[in-house]
C-alpha positions as CSV (number, residue, x, y, z in Angstrom):
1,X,146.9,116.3,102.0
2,X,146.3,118.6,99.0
3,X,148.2,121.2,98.3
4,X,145.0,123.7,99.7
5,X,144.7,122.1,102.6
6,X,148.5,122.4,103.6
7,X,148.6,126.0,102.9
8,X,145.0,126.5,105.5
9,X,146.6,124.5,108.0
10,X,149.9,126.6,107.9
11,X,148.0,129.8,107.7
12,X,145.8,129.0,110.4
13,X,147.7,126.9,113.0
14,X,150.9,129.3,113.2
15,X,150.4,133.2,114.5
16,X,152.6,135.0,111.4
17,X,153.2,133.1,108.3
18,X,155.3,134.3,105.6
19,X,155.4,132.3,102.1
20,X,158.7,133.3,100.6
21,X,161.4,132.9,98.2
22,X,164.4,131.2,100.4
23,X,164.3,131.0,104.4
24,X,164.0,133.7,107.2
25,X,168.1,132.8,106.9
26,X,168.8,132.7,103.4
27,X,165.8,134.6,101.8
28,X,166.4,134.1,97.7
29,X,164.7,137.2,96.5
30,X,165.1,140.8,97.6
31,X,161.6,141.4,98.6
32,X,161.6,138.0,100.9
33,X,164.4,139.5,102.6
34,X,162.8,142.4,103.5
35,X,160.4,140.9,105.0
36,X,162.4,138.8,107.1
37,X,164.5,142.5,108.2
38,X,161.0,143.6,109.0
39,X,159.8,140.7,111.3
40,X,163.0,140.3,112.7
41,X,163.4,143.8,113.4
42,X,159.9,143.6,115.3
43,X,161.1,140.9,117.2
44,X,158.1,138.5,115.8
45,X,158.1,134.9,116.3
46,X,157.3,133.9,112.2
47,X,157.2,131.2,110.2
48,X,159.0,131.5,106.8
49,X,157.4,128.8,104.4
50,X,160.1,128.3,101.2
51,X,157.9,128.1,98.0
52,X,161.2,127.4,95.8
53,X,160.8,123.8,97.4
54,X,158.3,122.7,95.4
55,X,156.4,124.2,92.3
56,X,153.0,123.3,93.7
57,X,153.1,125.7,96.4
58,X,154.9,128.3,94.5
59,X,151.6,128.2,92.2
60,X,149.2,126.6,95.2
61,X,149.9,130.1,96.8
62,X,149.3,132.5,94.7
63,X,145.8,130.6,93.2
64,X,145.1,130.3,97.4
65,X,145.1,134.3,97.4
66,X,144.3,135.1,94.2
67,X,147.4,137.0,94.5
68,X,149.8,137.0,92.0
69,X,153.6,137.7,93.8
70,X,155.2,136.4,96.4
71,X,155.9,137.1,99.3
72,X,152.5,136.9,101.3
73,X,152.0,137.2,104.1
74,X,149.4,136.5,107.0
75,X,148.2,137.7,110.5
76,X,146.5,135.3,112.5
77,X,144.8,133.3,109.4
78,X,144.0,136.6,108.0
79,X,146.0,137.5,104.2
80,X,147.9,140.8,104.9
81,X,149.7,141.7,101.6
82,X,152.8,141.1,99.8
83,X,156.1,143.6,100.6
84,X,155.0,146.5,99.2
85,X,151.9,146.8,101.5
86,X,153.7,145.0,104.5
87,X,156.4,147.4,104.3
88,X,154.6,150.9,103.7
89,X,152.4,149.3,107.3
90,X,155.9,149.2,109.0
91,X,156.8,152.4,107.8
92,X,153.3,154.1,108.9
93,X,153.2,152.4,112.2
94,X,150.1,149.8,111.0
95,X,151.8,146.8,111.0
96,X,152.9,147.4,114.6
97,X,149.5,148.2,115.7
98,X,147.8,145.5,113.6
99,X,150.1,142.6,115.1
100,X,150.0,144.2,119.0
101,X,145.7,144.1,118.3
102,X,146.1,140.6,117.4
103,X,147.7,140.0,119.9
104,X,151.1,138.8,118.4
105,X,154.1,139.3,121.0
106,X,157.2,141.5,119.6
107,X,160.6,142.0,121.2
108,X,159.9,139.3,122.9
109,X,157.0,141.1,125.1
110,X,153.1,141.8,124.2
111,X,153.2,145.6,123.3
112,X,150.4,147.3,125.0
C-alpha cells in the first residue's frame, strides 16, 4: 500500500483522525498535545496516528494536504486544520458544532 493510499484509508475509514507528533498518551510536541486536551476534553472517540514512526508519513502528510505542519486534523474524511484553527473552533464553539453536525458522539452521547 503506498504511502497515499494509507493515509485515504485512515482519513476515511475512522470518524476523527489526528496525525501527530507522539500518541493521544505521550504526544511529543506541544501543539499535538493540545489537541489530544481538546478531543479528550470533548469526550471524542479519535484516532491519534504517530508521524515520528516513520519519515514517509511525516512527509506523506503534509504533501497529502498541501499543508505544511503537523498536527492535522480531520472530520469525517474532510481536512479541518492544524492547532491553531482547531483550537480557536473549540474556543468559539465551532468545533463542537461542526463534530455534533457530523454526527460524531462527545461525552460519550450524540449532542443534539
Amino acid at each position: 500500500m503506498s504511502m497515499k493510499a494509507f493515509i485515504e484509508d485512515q482519513v476515511k475509514n475512522n470518524n476523527v483522525v489526528v496525525f501527530m507528533k507522539g500518541t493521544p498518551a505521550f504526544p511529543q510536541c506541544g501543539f499535538s498535545g493540545q489537541m489530544a486536551q481538546i478531543f479528550d476534553y470533548l469526550g471524542v472517540d479519535y484516532k491519534g496516528i504517530n508521524v515520528l514512526e516513520d519519515d514517509d508519513l511525516r512527509q506523506g502528510i503534509k504533501d497529502y494536504t498541501n499543508w505544511p505542519t503537523v498536527p492535522q486534523i480531520y472530520i469525517k474524511g474532510e481536512f479541518v486544520g492544524g492547532c491553531d484553527i482547531v483550537r480557536e473552533m473549540f474556543q468559539q464553539g465551532e468545533l463542537q458544532q461542526h463534530l455534533t453536525e457530523k454526527g460524531i458522539v462527545m461525552n460519550g452521547k450524540a449532542e443534539a
